[in-house]
C-alpha positions, -999 to 999 in steps of 0.1 A, spaced: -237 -37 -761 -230 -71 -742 -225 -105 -749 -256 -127 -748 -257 -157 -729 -234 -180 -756 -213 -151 -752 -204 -154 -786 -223 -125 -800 -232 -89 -790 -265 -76 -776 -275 -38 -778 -279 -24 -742 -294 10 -739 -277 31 -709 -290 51 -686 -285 87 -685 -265 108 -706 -227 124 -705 -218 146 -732 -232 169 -761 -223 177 -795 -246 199 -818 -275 197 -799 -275 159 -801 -273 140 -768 -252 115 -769 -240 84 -747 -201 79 -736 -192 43 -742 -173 18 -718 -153 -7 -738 -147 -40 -713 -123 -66 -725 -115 -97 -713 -121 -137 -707 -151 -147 -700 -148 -147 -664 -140 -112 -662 -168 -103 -685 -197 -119 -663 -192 -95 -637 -190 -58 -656 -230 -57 -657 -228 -57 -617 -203 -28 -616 -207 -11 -644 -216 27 -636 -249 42 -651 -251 64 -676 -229 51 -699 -231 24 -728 -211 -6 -716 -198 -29 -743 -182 -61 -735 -162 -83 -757 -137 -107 -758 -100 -109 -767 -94 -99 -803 -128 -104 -808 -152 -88 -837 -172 -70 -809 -141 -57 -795 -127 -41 -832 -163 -29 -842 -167 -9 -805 -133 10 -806 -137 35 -827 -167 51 -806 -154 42 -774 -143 70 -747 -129 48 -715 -114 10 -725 -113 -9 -694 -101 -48 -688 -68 -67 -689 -58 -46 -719 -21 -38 -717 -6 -53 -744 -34 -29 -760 -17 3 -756 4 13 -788 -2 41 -816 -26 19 -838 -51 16 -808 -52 55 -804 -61 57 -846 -88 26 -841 -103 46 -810 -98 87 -816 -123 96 -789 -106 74 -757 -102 97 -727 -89 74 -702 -75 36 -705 -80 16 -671 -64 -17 -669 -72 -44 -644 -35 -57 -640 -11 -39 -618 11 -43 -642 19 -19 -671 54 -34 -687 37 -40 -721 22 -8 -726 32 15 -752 38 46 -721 45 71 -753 27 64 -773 -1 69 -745 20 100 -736 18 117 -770 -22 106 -774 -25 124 -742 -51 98 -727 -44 89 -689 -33 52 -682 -41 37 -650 -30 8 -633 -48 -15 -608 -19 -18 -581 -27 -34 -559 -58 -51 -564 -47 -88 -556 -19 -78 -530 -38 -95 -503 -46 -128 -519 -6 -128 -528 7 -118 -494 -16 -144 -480 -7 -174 -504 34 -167 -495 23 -171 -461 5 -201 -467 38 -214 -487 64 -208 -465 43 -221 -436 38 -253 -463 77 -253 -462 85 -255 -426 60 -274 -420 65 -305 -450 31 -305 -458 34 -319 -492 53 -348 -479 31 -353 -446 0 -353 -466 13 -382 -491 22 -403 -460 -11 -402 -448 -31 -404 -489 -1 -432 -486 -13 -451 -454 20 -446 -434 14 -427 -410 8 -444 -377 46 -464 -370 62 -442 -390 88 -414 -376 75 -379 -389 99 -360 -408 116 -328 -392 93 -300 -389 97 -264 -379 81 -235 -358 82 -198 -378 79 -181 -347 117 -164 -343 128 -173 -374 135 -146 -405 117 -138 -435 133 -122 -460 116 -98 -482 135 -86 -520 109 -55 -527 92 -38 -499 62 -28 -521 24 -34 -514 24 -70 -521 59 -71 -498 47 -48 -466 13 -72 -465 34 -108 -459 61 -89 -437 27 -77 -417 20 -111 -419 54 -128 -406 54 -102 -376 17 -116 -368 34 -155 -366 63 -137 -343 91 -141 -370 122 -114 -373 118 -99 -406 151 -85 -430 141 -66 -459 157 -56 -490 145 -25 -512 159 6 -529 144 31 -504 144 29 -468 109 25 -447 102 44 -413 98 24 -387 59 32 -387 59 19 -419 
């Protein structure tokens, strides 16, 4: 199934292909997709063939009535992941959630179901490394406060304020992690000296 255009109610979507047997009867694994709306308008572009995708909202109808035949759940669905949901959805061989992180998720209870839970690390680590960049460059800079002097007309005949360069200047870095080795690539590409903080030492190469 998918949500029709209002996106309020499902539509019945015939896969194609087929994944699995039982008794002589073919029969279709189901994908499970939950999330806003945003999220949602994109599965039918990547979802894999062969399967029967359901989308559905939050806590929605669609997303109660889909679980108990679903075999992969898929979506921003952490908070999700606790005993009742492996009793609503018995046949679930693998949760996938879109976050990187995993903090809410009942781990033992997805442990003791014996269903794989994977994370999405990673995913946005590039748009995050980039927008610290584009903050601390902000920062030395005084953008905030050189753009209301212009909006603010005083611009010409005024003295700027104090601005700095980044190039030789440190970056500091609490959590060398995906997110953290992207900006420190980063501040070596602007010429700044970066110090680093994490619980395991990195190689040089690194």
């Amino acid at each position: 199934m998918r949500l029709g255009p209002d996106r309020t109610r499902a539509v019945a979507r015939v896969a194609e292909g087929t994944s699995c047997c039982c008794g002589g009867i073919v029969m279709v694994e189901r994908i499970l997709v939950v999330g806003p709306k945003d999220t949602l308008s994109m599965v039918d572009d990547l979802a894999p063939k062969g399967f029967e995708i359901v989308k559905a909202l939050h806590n929605s109808p669609e997303q109660k009535a889909a679980l108990p035949g679903t075999h992969y759940f898929v979506g921003f669905i952490q908070q999700y992941v606790n005993p009742q949901l492996f009793k609503e959805a018995p046949h679930l061989k693998l949760i996938q959630m879109l976050s990187a992180g995993y903090d809410k998720a009942d781990l033992d209870a997805a442990r003791k179901s014996k269903v794989p839970l994977c994370a999405n690390g990673g995913a946005n680590s590039t748009a995050v490394s980039e927008h610290a960049m584009l903050l601390a460059l902000a920062v030395s800079r005084r953008i905030i406060i050189q753009h209301t002097n212009v909006t603010a007309g005083r611009w010409h005949g005024n003295s700027p304020p104090q601005v700095h360069e980044v190039r030789d200047r440190v970056m500091g870095i609490i959590g060398l992690g995906t997110i953290g080795k992207k900006v420190a690539r980063l501040a070596l590409a602007f010429g700044m000296k970066v110090h680093y903080y994490d619980i395991s030492r990195l190689k040089e190469e690194q």
